[in-house]
C-alpha positions in Angstrom: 168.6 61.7 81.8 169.6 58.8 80.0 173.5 58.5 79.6 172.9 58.8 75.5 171.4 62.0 76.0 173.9 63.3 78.6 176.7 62.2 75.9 175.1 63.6 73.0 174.2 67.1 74.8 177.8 67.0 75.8 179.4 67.0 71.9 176.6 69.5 71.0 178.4 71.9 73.1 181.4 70.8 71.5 181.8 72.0 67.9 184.9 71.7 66.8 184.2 68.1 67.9 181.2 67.8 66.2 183.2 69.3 62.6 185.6 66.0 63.1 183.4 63.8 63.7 181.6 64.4 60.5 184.9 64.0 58.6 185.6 60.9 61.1 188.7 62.4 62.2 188.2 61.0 66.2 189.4 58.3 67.9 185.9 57.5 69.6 187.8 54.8 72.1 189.6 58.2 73.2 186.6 60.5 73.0 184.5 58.0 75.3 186.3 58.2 78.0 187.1 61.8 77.8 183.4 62.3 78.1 183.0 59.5 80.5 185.4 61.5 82.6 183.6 64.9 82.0 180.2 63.9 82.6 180.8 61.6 85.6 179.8 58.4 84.0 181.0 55.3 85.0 179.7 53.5 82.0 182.6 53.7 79.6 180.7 51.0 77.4 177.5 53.1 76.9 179.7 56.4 76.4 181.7 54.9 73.6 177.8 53.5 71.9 176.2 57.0 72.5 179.1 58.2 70.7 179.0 56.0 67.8 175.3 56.9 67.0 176.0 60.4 67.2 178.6 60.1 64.9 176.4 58.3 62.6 173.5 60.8 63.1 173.3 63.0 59.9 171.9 66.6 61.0 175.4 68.0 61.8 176.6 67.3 58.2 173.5 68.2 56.5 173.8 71.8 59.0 177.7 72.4 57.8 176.5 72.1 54.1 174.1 74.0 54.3 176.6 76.7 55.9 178.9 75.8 52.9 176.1 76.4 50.0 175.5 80.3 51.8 179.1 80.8 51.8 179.7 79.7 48.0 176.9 82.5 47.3 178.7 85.3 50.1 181.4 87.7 49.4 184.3 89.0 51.6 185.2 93.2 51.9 187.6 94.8 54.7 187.9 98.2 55.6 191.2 99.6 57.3 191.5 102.2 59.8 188.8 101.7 62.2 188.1 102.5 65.3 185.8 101.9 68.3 184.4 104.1 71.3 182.6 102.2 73.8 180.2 104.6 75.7 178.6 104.2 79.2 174.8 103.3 78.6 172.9 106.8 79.7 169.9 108.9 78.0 172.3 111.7 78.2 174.9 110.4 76.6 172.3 108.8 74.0 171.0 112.6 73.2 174.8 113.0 72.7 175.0 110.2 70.2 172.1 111.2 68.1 174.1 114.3 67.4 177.0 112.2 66.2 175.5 110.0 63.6 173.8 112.9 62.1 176.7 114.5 61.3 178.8 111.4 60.2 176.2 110.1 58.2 176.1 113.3 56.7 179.4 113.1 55.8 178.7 109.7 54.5 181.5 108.2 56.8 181.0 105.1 58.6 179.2 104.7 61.6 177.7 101.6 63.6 176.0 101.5 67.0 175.8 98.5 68.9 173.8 98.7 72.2 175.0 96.6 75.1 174.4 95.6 78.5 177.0 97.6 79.9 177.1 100.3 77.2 177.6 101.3 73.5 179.8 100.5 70.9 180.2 103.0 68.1 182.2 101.8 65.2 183.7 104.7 63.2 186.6 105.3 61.0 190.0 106.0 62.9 190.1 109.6 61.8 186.2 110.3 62.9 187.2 109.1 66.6 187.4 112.5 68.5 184.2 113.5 66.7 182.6 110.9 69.3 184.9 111.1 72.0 184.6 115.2 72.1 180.6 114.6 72.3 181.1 113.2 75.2 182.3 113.7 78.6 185.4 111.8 79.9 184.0 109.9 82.7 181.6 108.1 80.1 184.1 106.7 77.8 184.7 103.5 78.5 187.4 102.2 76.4 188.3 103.8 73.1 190.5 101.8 69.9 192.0 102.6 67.3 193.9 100.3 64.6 191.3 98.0 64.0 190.1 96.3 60.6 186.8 95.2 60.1 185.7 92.3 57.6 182.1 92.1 56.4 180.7 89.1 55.1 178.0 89.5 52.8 175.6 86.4 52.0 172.0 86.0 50.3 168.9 86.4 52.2 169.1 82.8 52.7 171.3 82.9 55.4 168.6 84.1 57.9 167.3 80.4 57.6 170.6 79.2 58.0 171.8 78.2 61.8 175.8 78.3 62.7 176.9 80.5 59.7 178.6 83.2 62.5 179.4 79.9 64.1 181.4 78.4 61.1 182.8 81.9 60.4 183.8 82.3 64.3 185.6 79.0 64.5 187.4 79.4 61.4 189.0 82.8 63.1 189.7 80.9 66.1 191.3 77.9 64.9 194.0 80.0 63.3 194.7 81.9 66.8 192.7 85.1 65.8 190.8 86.9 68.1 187.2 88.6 66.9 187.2 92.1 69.4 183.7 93.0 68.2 181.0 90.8 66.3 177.5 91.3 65.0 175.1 89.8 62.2 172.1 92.1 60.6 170.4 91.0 57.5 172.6 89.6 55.3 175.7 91.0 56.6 178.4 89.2 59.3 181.0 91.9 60.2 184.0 90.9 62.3 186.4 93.4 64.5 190.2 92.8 64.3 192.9 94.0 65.3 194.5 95.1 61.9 197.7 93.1 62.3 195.7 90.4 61.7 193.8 91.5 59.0 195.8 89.3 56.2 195.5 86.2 57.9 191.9 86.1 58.8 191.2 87.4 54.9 193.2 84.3 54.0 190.9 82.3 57.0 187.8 83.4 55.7 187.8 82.9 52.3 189.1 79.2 53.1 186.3 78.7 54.9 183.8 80.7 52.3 185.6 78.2 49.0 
C-alpha cells in the first residue's frame, strides 16, 4: 500500500481529526510526524504531502454539511426517569418478555427492546422496572438501571441517505466529557441513554451541534 493511502486510511479513522482539518485547525508539520510515528513510516516528507492533499480533498466537508442540513430540519425531546433491564439472551426468557410489552404497551408506557449479542436491553420508565424484573427470574438479569434520561433526536426521512449523523451526534457528546450508556438509530429517530445528571449539558451539546 502506497504511503498516501496508508496516511489517508489512518485520518479516516480519525474523526475528530478529520472535523479540524476541514476548519484548518492542524499544524500538518505536527500531524505528519505523528502519523509517521503511528504508521511506521520513515518517510516524514511523503507523510506531511499525503496529508496536505487530504486536507484539500473535499468529501469530508461536503459529508459534515450534509449532516448539518438534516440537523437544521431535526428536533431535540428528553424523557426523565428511565430505566434499563438488560436480560440474558434465552427463548424462555423471550416468552417472558412478550408478556411484558403487552402489558406496557397496553398501558401506553414506554417500552424499547434492543437485542444484543450477549442479551437484551429493555428500556422502560423508572417506575415500570419491577414489572420486567419480576417477569423474570434473578439469575437472568444482567444489570438493571435506574436514573437515566434519554434524548431522541428526531430528523426527516432524509437522514437514512445521510452517513455520520450518529457519528456527528456521538462526538458532540464526547467532546464535552459525556458518556452515551445506550445508543440506537431506527427510522428517523437517534435516541441516546444518559445518565440523568448529565441530562442538561448534553441538551445544551446537542442542540449546538443541531444550530
Amino acid at each position: 500500500m502506497s504511503v498516501a493511502k496508508q496516511v489517508w486510511a489512518y485520518l479516516d479513522g480519525k474523526p475528530a481529526i478529520k472535523e479540524c482539518l476541514g476548519l484548518d485547525l492542524v499544524n500538518l508539520s505536527a500531524l505528519a510526524r505523528r502519523a509517521a510515528s503511528d504508521l511506521g513510516i520513515e518517510r516524514p516528507d511523503a507523510v506531511l504531502a499525503a496529508c496536505r492533499r487530504y486536507r484539500a480533498a473535499p468529501r469530508a466537508s461536503w459529508r459534515e454539511q450534509a449532516v448539518r442540513r438534516v440537523l437544521r430540519k431535526s428536533r431535540l425531546e428528553t424523557r426523565t426517569r428511565i430505566g434499563t433491564v438488560t436480560v440474558r439472551y434465552s427463548y424462555d426468557n423471550l416468552v417472558r418478555l412478550e408478556k411484558v410489552v403487552n402489558e406496557l404497551l397496553s398501558a401506553n408506557r414506554l417500552i424499547r427492546l434492543i437485542p444484543t449479542s450477549q442479551g437484551i436491553v429493555l428500556i422502560v420508565e423508572d417506575d415500570t422496572l419491577s414489572t420486567v424484573t419480576k417477569a423474570i427470574s434473578p439469575g437472568n438479569l444482567l444489570k438493571v438501571r435506574k436514573g437515566l434520561v434519554e434524548l431522541t433526536v428526531t430528523s426527516p426521512e432524509s437522514i437514512e441517505e445521510v452517513p455520520g449523523v450518529m457519528a456527528f451526534l456521538s462526538a458532540s457528546l464526547a467532546s464535552s466529557g459525556l458518556n452515551v450508556l445506550q445508543v440506537m438509530s431506527c427510522y428517523t429517530d437517534t435516541i441516546l441513554i444518559l445518565e440523568e445528571r448529565d441530562l442538561m449539558e448534553a441538551f445544551a451539546a446537542l442542540k449546538r451541534a443541531m444550530g
